[in-house]
MIKE-398580 format. One line per field, with one value per residue (C-alpha): residue in one letter; z, x, y. Coordinates in nm, 2 decimals, m for minus. Layout:
BEGIN
residu a,...
w Z,...
u X,...
v Y,...
! end
This chain:
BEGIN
residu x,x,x,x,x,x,x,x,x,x,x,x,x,x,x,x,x,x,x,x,x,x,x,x,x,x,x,x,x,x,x,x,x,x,x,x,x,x,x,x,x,x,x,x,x,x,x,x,x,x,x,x,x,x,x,x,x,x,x,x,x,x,x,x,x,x,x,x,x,x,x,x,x,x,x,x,x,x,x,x,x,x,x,x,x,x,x,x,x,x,x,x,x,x,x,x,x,x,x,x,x,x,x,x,x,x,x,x,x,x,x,x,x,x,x,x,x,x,x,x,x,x,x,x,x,x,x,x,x,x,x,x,x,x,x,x,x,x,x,x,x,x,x,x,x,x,x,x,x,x,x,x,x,x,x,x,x,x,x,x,x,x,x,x,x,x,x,x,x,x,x,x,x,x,x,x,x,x,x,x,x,x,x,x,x,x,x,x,x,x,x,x,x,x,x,x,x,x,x,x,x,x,x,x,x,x,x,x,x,x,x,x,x,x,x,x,x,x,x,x,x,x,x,x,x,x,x,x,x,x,x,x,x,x,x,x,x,x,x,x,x,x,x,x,x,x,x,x,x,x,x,x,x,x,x,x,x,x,x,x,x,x,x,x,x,x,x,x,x,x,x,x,x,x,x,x,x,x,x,x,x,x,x,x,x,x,x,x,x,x,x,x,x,x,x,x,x,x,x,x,x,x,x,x,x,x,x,x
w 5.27,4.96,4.67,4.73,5.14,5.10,4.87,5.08,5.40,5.20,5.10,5.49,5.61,5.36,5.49,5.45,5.22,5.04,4.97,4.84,4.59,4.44,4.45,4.22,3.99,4.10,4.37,4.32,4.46,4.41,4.70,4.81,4.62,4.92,4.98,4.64,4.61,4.31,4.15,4.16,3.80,3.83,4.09,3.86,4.02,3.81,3.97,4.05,3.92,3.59,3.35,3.52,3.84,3.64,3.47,3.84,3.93,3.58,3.61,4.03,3.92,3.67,3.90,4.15,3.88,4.01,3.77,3.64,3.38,3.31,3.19,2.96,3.19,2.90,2.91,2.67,2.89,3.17,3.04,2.94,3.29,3.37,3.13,3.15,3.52,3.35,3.24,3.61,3.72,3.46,3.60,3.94,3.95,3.72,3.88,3.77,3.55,3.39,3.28,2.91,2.90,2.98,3.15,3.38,3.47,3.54,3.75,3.95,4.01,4.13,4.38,4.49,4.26,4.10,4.03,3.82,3.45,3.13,3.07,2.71,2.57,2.28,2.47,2.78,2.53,2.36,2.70,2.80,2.51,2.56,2.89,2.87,3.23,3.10,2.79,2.99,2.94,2.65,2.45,2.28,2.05,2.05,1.86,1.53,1.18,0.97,0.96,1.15,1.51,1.29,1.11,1.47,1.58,1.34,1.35,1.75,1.70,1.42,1.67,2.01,1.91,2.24,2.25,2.21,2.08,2.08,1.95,1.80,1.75,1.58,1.67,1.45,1.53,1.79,2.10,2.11,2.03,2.29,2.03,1.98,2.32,2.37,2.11,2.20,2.57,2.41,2.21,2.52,2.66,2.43,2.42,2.83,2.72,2.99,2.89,2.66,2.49,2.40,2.08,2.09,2.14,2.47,2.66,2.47,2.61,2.96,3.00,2.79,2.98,3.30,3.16,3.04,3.23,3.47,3.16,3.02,3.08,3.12,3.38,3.29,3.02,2.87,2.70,2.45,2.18,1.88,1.96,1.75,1.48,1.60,1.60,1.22,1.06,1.01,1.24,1.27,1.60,1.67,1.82,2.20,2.27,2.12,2.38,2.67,2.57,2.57,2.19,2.04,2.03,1.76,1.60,1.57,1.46,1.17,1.06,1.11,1.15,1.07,1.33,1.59,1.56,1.72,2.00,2.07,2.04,2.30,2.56,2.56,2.66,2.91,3.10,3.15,3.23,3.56,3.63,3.69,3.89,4.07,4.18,4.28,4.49,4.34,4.11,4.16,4.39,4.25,4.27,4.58,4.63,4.40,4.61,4.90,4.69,4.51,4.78,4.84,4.50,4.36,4.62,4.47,4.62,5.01,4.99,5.06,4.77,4.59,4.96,4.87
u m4.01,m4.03,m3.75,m3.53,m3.53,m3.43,m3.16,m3.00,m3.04,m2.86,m2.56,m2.57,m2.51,m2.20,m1.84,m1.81,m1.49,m1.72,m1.98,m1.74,m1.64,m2.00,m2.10,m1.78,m1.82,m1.52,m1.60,m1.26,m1.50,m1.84,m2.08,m2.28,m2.60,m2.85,m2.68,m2.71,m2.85,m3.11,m3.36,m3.72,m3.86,m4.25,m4.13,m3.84,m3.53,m3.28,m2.90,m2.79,m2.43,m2.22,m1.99,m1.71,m1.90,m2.08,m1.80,m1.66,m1.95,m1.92,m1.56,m1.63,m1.91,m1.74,m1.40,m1.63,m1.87,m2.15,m2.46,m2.66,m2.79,m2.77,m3.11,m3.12,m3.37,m3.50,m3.86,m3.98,m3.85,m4.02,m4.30,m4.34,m4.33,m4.61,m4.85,m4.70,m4.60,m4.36,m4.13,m4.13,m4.03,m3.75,m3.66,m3.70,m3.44,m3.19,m2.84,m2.81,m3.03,m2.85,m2.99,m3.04,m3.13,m3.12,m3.52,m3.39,m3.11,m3.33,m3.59,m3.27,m3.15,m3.44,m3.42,m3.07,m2.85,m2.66,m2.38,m2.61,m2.51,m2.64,m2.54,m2.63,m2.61,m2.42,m2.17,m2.14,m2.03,m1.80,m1.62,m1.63,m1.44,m1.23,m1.12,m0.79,m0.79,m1.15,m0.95,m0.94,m1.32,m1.51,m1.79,m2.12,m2.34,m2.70,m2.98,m2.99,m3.09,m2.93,m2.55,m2.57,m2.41,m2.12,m2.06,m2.07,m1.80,m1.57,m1.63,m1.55,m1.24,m1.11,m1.19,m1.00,m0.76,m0.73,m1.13,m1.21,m1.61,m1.64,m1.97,m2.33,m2.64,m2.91,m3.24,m3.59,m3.83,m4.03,m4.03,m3.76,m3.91,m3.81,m3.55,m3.39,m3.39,m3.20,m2.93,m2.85,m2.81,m2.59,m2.37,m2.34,m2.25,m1.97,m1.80,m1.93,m1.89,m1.85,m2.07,m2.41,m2.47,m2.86,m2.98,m3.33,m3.48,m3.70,m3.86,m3.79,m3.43,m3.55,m3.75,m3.52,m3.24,m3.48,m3.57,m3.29,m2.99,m3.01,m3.07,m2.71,m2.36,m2.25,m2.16,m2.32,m2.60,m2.64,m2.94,m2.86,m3.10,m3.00,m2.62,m2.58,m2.72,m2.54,m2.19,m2.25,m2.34,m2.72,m2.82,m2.62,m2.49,m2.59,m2.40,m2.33,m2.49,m2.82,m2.80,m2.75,m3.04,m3.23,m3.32,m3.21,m3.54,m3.58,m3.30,m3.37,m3.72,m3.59,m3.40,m3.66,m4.01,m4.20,m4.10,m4.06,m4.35,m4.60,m4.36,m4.23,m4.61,m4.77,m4.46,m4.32,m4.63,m4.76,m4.37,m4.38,m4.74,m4.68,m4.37,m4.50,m4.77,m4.43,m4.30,m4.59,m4.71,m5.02,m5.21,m5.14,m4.80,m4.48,m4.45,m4.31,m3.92,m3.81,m3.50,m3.72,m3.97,m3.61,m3.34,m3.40,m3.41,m3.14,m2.83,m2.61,m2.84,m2.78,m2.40,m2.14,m1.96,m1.95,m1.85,m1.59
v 1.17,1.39,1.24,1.54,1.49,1.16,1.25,1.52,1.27,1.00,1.25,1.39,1.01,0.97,1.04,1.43,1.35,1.07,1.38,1.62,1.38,1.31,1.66,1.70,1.42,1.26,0.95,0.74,0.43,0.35,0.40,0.14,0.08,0.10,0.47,0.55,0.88,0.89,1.07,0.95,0.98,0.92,0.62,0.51,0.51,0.66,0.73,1.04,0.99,1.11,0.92,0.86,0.78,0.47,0.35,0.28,0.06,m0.10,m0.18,m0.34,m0.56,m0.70,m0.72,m0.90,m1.11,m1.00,m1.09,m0.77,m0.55,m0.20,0.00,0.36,0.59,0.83,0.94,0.70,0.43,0.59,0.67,0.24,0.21,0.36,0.21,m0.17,m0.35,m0.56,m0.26,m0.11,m0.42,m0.43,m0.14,m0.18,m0.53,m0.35,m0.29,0.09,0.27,0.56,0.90,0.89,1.17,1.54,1.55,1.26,1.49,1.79,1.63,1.46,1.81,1.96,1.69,1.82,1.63,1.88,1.65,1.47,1.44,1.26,0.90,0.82,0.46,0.51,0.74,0.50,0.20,0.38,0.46,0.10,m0.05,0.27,0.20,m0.05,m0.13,m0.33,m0.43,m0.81,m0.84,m0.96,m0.83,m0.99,m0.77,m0.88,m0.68,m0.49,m0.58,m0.88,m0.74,m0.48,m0.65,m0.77,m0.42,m0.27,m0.56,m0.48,m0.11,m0.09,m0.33,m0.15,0.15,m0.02,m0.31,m0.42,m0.51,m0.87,m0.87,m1.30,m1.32,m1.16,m1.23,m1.08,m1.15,m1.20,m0.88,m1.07,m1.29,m1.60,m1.92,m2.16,m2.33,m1.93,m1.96,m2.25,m2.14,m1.84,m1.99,m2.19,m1.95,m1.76,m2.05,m2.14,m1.78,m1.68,m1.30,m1.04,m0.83,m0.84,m0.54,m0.52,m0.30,m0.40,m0.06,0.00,m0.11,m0.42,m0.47,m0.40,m0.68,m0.90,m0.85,m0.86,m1.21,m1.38,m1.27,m1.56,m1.78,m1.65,m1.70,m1.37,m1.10,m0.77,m0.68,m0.31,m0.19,0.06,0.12,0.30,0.30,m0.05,0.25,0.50,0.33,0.21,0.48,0.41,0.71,1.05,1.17,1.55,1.84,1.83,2.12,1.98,1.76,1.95,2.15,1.83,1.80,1.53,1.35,1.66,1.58,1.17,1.26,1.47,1.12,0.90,1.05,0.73,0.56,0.80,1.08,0.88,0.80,1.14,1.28,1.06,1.08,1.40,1.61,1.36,1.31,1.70,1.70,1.45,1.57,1.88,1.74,1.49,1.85,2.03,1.74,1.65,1.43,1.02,0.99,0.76,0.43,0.34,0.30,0.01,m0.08,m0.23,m0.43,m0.67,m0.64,m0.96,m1.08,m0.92,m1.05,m0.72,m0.46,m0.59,m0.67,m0.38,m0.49,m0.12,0.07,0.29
! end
């Protein structure tokens, strides 16, 4: 079954009421994650679901304490995935990976999402701490250079009184010895956080959260890049109509074009290049449906507890 046939027969076998409120952007309850419609990107499962639609599976899983993390789908995520096993798997366990990005969105639609909106990182923290009905749930900041995780902690407090950020950690430029290891199990251990954020740029985060979350004493993990950056100051935020246009790679390679030109060179014209071949049916075919090759490792993806 194409990706877009077996979207449109996962929204026909919803409750007609149940489809008329995804279509809109307004389900009042997640739906269950083995009826989760979502788009196939290059055999990546990214969900077909908006801001307000996440934060409601956010908010249940940590209601219920359900261990998971949360991945960033943007194309040069994606585009790891193909090259490196380890990163599809990331991928493949995580409990919802989020569209990044606006080519995510567009491939999702041309698959007969069109409720399907971008779910950025940096804006989906910034709704969490928001949010005072999560104001009972506790933050840890992981990632980011010497200072930066504590600058961010005080900037999001200052920001939302009523969040409680118990601890960070910033992490040496490399893998965790297994002594790093065993101390940061143990400050998580001391402070049991509800959520981790992760600013360890991808696909980096996705296979540390991947790794360690049964290692840690914590609910939910969130990979999101450059928002530790973002949320200090150290990178500038662009218009929002840059990003609906789907240029604000353009706009972070203007600010850091060291780091970034190599990356943006060698993903962006191969991503369109087999996405175009995705759509017109040809060329090497996706990876095969993710949610069948974990159900049974991940205990989340069988239960019903997201059924609206």
């Amino acid at each position: 079954m194409t990706p877009r046939a077996n979207n449109l027969a996962t929204a026909a076998s919803l409750q007609p009421e149940a489809v008329t409120q995804v279509k809109q952007g307004r389900a009042a309850h997640p739906i269950s994650i083995v009826n989760r419609p979502y788009a196939d990107v290059l055999g990546v499962r990214v969900e077909a679901l908006n801001m307000a639609m996440a934060l409601a599976h956010i908010q249940s899983a940590l209601a219920a304490h359900r261990k998971g993390y949360v991945c960033m789908a943007g194309v040069h995520g994606i585009m790891e995935a193909q090259r490196h096993p380890e990163v599809r798997r990331a991928f493949a366990n995580a409990f919802l990976s989020l569209p990044d990005g606006m080519p995510t969105v567009w491939v999702g639609r041309s698959q007969g999402m069109s409720w399907m909106q971008r779910v950025a990182g940096p804006d989906l923290m910034l709704e969490v701490f928001a949010r005072r009905e999560l104001a009972g749930f506790t933050h840890f900041l992981y990632g980011g250079k010497p200072g930066v995780a504590q600058m961010l902690s005080d900037n999001l407090t200052r920001r939302f009184p009523w969040a409680r950020v118990v601890g960070t950690y910033t992490p040496p430029f490399r893998e965790l010895t297994l002594s790093e290891e065993q101390h940061l199990a143990r400050t998580v251990r001391r402070v049991k956080p509800s959520i981790i954020w992760v600013g360890i740029s991808s696909p980096r985060q996705e296979m540390f959260m991947h790794r360690y979350l049964p290692m840690l004493d914590t609910t939910l993990m969130f990979g999101v890049g450059a928002a530790f950056d973002f949320h200090t100051g150290r990178i500038s935020d662009c218009a929002d109509w840059i990003k609906r246009a789907g240029l604000q790679w353009l706009h972070r390679l203007v600010q850091d074009p060291r780091h970034l030109l190599w990356r943006y060179a060698r993903n962006n014209p191969a991503f369109v290049w087999r996405i175009a071949l995705q759509m017109l049916g040809v060329g090497k075919p996706s990876m095969a449906d993710p949610l069948d090759s974990v159900r049974e490792k991940q205990p989340w993806l069988c239960e019903s507890t997201f059924d609206s």
